[in-house]
C-alpha positions in Angstrom: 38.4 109.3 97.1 39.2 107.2 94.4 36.2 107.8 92.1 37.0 112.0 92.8 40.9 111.4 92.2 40.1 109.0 88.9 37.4 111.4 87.3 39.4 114.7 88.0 42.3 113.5 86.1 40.2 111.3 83.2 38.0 114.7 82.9 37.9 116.8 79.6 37.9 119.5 81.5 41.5 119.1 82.2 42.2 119.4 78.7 40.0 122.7 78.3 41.9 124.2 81.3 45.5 123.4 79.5 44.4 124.7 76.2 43.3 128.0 77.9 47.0 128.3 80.0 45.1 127.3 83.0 41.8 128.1 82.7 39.1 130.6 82.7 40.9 132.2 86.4 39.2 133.9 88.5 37.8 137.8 88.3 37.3 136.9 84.6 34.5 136.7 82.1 33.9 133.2 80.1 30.9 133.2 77.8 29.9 129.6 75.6 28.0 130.4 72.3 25.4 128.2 70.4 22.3 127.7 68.9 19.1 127.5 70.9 19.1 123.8 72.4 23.0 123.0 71.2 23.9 122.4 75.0 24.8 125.7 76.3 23.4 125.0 79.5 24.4 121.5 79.8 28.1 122.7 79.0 28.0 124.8 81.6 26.5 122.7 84.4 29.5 120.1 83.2 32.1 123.0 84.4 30.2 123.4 87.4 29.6 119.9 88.1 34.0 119.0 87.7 34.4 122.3 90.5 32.5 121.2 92.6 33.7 117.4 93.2 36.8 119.2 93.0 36.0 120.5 96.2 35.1 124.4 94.4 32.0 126.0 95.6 29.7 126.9 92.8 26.9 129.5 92.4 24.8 128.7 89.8 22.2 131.8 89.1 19.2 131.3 86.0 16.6 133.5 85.0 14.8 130.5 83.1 14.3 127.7 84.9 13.0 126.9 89.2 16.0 125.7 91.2 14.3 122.3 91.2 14.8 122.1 87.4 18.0 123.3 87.9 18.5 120.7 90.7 16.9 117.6 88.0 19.2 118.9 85.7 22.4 118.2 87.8 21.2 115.3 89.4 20.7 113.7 85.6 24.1 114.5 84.3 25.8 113.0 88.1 24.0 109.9 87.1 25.1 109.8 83.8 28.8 110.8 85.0 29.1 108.0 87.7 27.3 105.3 85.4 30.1 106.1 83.0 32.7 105.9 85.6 31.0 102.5 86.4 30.7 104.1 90.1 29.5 101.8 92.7 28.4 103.6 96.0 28.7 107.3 95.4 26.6 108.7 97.9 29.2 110.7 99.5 30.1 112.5 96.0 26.1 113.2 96.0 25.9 114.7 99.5 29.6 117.1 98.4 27.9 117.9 95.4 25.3 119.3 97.0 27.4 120.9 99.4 29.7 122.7 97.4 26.7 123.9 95.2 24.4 126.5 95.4 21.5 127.3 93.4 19.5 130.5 92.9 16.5 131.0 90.6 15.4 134.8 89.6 12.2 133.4 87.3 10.4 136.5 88.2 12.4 138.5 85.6 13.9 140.7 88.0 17.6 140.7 88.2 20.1 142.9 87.9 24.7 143.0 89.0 23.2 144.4 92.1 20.4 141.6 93.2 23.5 139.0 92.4 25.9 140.7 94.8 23.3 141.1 97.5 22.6 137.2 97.1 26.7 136.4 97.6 26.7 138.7 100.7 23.7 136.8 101.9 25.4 133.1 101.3 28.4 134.6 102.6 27.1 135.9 105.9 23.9 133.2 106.6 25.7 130.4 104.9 29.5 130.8 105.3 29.4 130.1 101.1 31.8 131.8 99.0 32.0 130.5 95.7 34.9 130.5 93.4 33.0 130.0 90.3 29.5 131.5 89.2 27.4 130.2 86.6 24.6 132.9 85.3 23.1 131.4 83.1 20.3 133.6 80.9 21.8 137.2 81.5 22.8 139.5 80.4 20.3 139.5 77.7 22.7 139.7 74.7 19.2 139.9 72.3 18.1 143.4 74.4 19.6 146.2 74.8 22.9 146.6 72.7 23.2 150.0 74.3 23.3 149.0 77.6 25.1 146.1 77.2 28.8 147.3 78.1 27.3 148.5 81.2 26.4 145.5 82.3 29.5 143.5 80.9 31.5 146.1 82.9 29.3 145.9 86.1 29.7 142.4 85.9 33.8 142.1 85.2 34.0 144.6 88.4 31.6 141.5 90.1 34.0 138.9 88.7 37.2 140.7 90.1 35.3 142.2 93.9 35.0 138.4 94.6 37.8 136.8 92.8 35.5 134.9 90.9 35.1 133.0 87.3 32.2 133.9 85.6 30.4 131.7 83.0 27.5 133.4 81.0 25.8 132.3 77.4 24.8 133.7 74.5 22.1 133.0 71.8 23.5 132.2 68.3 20.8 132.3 65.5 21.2 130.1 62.1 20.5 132.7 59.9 20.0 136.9 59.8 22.5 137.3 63.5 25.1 140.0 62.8 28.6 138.4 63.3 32.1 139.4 63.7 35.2 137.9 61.4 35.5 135.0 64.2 31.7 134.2 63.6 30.8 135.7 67.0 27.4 137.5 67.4 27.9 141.0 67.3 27.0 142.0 70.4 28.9 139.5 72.5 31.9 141.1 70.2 31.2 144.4 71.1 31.1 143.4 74.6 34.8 142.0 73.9 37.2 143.9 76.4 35.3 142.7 79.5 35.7 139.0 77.7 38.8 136.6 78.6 37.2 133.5 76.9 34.4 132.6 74.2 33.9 129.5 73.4 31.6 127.9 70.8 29.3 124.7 70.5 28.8 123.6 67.1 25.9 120.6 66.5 27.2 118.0 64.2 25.4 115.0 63.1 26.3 112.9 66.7 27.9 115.6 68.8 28.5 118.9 69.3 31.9 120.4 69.0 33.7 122.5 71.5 35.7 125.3 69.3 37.6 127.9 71.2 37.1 131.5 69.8 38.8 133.6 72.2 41.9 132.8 74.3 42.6 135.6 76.6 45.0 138.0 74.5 46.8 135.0 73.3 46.4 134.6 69.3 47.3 130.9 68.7 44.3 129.3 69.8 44.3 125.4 70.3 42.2 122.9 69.1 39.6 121.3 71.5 39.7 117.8 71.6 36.3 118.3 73.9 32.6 116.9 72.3 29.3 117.4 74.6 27.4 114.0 73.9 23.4 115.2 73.4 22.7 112.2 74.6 24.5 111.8 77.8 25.1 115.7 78.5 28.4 114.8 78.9 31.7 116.1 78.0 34.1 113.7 76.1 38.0 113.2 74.9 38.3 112.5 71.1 
């Protein structure tokens, strides 16, 4: 209990939660932004990783990778977490980990709002698991169809508010010849912007990457993140 009460108030995710006013809250939309290998992913298995040894069940859902590399993936940054935290025996955190974690690959390329919510109703009913925050990580597919994509944005915020959940998803950010908005945002996660409560952006420096928050909610004073993802560690860090 120690090593869960020590690491929830050291974590930087505290900070991110009282820079948004509490958070991402549930039945809304979060989407992180960055180049291709910046540490989308990783930045997102880091908010999923502080719910659920927390004691928040997690549904993490990826069109890219086999649970098991989703699973290796984890597993590396809880090692990385509790050698930081000079953890001793933390086999119990493990075992809740795992517990308060589901995950579900969809590497066959089909998936759609409707596949996801049949999955939840499954976990719910076979495996008494409602989660309270659901990563999905590789959709919608923000490079595809810009015509369908509100559809999608809005199927999904009606997903996010049905089960009172907070939903993380990612977008691609290109160095060069990516249509942006006046906040630097691609232009189709900006036209997707009414069904957004928070965007947030990782920018590669020459040791870190940088957590910069582009979207607030409807607040317009947006705070500075004192939050870096180590590419080393996968880890996110105070500075």
């Amino acid at each position: 209990m120690v090593f869960r009460k020590d690491l929830n108030k050291r974590s930087p995710l505290r900070v991110f939660e009282r820079s948004l006013h509490g958070g991402l809250g549930k039945g809304n939309i979060g989407v992180v932004t960055a180049r291709k290998g910046v540490g989308k992913t990783a930045f997102l298995a880091g908010v999923a990783l502080d719910d659920v040894l927390r004691g928040r069940k997690v549904l993490h859902a990826t069109l890219r990778r086999s649970v098991q590399q989703v699973t290796t993936f984890y597993d590396e940054i809880f090692n990385e977490l509790t050698k930081a935290e000079k953890a001793e025996d933390v086999s119990d955190y493990r075992l809740e980990m795992i517990k308060n974690r589901h995950i579900l690959s969809y590497a066959d390329g089909d998936f759609s709002v409707d596949r996801i919510r049949e999955s939840l109703d499954f976990l719910s009913e076979h495996a008494e698991f409602q989660p309270d925050a659901v990563i999905l990580n590789g959709y919608p597919d923000f490079e595809g169809d810009s015509e369908g994509l509100p559809k999608v944005m809005q199927e999904l915020k009606d997903l996010a508010q049905e089960r009172q959940v907070e939903l993380w998803i990612n977008a691609l950010r290109h160095r060069e010849g990516q249509e942006k908005d006046e906040r630097d945002v691609p232009l189709n996660v900006a036209r997707c912007d009414e069904f957004i409560s928070v965007i947030v952006r990782l920018e590669p420096k020459s040791t870190y990457v940088k957590l910069r928050l582009v979207k607030d909610h409807e607040n317009a004073e947006l705070a500075e993140l004192h939050i870096q993802l180590d590419p080393k560690t996968l880890l996110l860090r105070w500075v």
